[in-house]
N, C-alpha and C positions, 0 to 999 in steps of 0.2 A: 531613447536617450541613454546613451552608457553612461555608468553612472564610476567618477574613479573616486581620487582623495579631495580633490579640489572641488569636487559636486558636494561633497558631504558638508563641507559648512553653509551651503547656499541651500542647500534642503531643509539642513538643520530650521535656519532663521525663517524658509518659508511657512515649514512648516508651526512652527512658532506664530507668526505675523496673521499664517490665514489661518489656522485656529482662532487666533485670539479674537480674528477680524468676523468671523463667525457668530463667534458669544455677542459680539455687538449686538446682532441683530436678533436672537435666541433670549438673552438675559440683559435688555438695555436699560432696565432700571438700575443694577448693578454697578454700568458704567456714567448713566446721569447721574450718582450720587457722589463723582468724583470729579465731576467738572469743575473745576474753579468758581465759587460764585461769582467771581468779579469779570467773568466775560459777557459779552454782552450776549443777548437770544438768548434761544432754550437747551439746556443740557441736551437734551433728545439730538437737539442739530448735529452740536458736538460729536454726540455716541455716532449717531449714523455715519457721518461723514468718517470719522477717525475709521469707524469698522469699514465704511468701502475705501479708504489709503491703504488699510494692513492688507487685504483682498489683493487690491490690484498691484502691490509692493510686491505681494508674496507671489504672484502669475509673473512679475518680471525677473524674481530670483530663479523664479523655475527654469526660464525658457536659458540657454545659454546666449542665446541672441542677443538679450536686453538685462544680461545677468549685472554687467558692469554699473548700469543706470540701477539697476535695481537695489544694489548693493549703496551705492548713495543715497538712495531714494528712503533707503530701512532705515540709515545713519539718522539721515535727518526727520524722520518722525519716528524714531526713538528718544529726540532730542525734543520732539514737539510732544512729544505725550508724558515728560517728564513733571511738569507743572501735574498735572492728573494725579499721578506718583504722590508728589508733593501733599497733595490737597486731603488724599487718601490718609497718608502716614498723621499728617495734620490731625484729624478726624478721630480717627483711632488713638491717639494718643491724650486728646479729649476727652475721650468716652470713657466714664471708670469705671463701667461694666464691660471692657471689652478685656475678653482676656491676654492675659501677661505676656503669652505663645504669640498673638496676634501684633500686640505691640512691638516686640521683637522682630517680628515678622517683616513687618513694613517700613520698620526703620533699616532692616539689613538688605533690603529689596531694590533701597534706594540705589547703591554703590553696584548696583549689578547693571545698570543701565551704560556703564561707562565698558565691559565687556562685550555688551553688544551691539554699545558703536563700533568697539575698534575691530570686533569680528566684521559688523556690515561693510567696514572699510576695507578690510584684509579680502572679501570676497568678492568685493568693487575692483581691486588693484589684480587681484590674480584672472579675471574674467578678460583684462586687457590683454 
């Protein structure tokens, strides 16, 4: 695959999406501790499922074929794994032994979500 300027942001986010889709399955207590309690089933469900979306997200950003779908497909479970974020930052902001670095952390965490829709979208639009 040549790779030019317009491969670099769809690699970028793969690599991103299937990393992180990885840890799912590596450190999923990690991620059941961020699930919403208010959805229904087991956090575990959640983690699994979310880790094979960022997986199979990230194999569509790779392939230039299905870059365009893929590129929607990151937008919107960016936008689904934002409640997760939420629940997370919630949590931590709670906890009064959580250090001050960390609450920072996750409150400035939140506003980055909205760069990496508009990138998913930008790599969506330019795949056409």
């Amino acid at each position: 695959m040549a790779q030019n300027d317009t491969d670099k942001p769809a690699l970028a986010l793969a690599a991103l999406l299937g990393g992180t889709g990885v840890l799912h399955f590596l450190i999923p207590k990690l991620f059941d501790s961020i699930v919403p309690p208010a959805l229904p089933g087991s956090a575990r469900s959640y983690t699994y499922a979310s880790g094979v979306a960022e997986i199979g997200v990230a194999a569509a950003l790779l392939a230039p074929r299905t870059r365009g779908l893929g590129g929607r497909l990151a937008a919107v479970l960016f936008l689904a794994v934002f409640p997760a974020n939420v629940q997370m930052t919630y949590d931590v902001l709670r906890n009064e032994k959580a250090p001050r670095f960390l609450k920072i952390g996750t409150v400035l965490r939140l506003p980055l979500q909205i760069p990496l829709i508009t990138q998913a979208l930008k790599v969506s639009r330019r795949a056409r």
